[in-house]
C-alpha positions as CSV (number, residue, x, y, z in Angstrom):
1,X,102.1,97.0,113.3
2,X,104.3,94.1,113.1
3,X,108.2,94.1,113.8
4,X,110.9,91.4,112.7
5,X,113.9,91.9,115.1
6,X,117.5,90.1,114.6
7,X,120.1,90.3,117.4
8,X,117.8,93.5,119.1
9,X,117.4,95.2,115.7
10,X,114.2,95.7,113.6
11,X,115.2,94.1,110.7
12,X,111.4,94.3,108.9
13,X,107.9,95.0,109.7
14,X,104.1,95.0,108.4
15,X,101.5,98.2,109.3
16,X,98.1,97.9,108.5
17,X,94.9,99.5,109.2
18,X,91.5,97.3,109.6
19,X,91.0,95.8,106.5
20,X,93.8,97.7,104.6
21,X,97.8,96.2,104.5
22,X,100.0,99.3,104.0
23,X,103.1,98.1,103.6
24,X,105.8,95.0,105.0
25,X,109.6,95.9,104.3
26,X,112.7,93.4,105.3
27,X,115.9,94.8,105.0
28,X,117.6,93.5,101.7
29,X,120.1,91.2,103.5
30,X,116.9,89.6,105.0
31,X,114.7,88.7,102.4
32,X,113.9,85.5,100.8
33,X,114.0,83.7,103.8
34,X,110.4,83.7,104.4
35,X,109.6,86.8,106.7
36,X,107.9,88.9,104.4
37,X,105.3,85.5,103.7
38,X,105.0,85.2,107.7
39,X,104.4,88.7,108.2
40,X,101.5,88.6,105.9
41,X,100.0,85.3,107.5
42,X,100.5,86.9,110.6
43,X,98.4,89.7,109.4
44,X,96.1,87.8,107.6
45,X,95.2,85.8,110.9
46,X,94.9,89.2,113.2
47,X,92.7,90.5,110.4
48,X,90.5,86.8,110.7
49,X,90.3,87.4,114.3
50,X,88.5,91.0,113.8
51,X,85.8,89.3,111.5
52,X,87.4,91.2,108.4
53,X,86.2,89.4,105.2
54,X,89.1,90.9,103.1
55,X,92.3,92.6,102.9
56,X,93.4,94.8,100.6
57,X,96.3,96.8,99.9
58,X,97.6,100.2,100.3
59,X,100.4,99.6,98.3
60,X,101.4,97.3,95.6
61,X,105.0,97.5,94.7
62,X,106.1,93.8,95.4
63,X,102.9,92.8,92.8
64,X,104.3,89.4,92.5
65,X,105.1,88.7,96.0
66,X,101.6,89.2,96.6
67,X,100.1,87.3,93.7
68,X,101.9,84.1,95.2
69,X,100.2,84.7,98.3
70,X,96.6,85.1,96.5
71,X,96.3,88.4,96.1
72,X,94.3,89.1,93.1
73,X,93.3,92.4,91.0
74,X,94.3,95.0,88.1
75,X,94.5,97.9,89.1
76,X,94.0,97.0,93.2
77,X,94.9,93.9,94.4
78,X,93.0,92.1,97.3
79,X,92.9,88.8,99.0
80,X,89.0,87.5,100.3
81,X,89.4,85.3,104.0
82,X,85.8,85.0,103.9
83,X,85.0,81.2,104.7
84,X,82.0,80.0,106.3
85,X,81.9,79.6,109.8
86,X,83.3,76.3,110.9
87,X,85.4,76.3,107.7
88,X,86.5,79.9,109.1
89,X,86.9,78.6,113.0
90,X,88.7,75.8,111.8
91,X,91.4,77.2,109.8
92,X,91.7,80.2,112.7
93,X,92.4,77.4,114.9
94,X,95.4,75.9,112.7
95,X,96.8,79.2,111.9
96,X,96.7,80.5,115.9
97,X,98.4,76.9,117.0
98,X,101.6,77.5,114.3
99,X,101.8,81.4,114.5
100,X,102.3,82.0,118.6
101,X,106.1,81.8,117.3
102,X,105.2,85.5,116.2
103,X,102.7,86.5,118.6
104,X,104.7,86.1,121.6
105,X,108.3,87.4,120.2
106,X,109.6,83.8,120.7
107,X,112.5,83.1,117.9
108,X,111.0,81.5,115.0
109,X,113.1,78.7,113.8
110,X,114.4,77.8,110.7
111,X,114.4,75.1,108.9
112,X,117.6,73.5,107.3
113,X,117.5,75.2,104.2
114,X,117.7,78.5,106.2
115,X,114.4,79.7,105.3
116,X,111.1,80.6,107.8
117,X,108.6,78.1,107.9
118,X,104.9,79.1,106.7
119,X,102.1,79.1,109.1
120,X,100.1,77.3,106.1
């Protein structure tokens, strides 16, 4: 489980199990800035670190949201992060370097258009 916290409040969040992304939620006031994105890559790189080869979801009712992020499928949608290895170690580096921001509860700055940066 990952929490998003504003002024000492949970403002959003991601739960997942193993290989399987249950569900991220911001409140509405909050979204569009980026966290939902960086909650995902956030995932996405603790699922890489476990040797999972793909995610996929539990639920699927932000369908686009996830599409932009490469989620593909009809009627399930999944996302592969199966590279080869030093492809794999390489990218796990970058990713680990830009997302200690989350890891650590530091603040994550903004940039000047008020939005979260990506990891990617």
């Amino acid at each position: 489980m990952l929490v998003v916290e504003h002024d000492g409040r949970i403002i959003g969040g991601a739960l997942g199990f193993g290989s399987t992304l249950r569900i991220i939620g911001i409140e509405e006031w909050a979204r569009g800035r980026g966290l939902g994105r960086r909650l995902l890559q956030t995932f996405e790189v603790a699922a890489m670190r476990h040797g999972v080869q793909e995610i996929s979801l539990g639920a699927e009712d932000a369908r686009g949201f996830y599409q932009r992020q490469g989620y593909r499928g009809k009627s399930s949608m999944h996302k592969q992060l199966a590279l080869p290895g030093a492809v794999r170690d390489l990218r796990l580096r970058k990713l680990e370097r830009t997302i200690g921001d989350l890891d650590v509860g530091a603040p994550v700055p903004l940039s000047d258009d008020g939005r979260v940066p990506s990891l990617l």
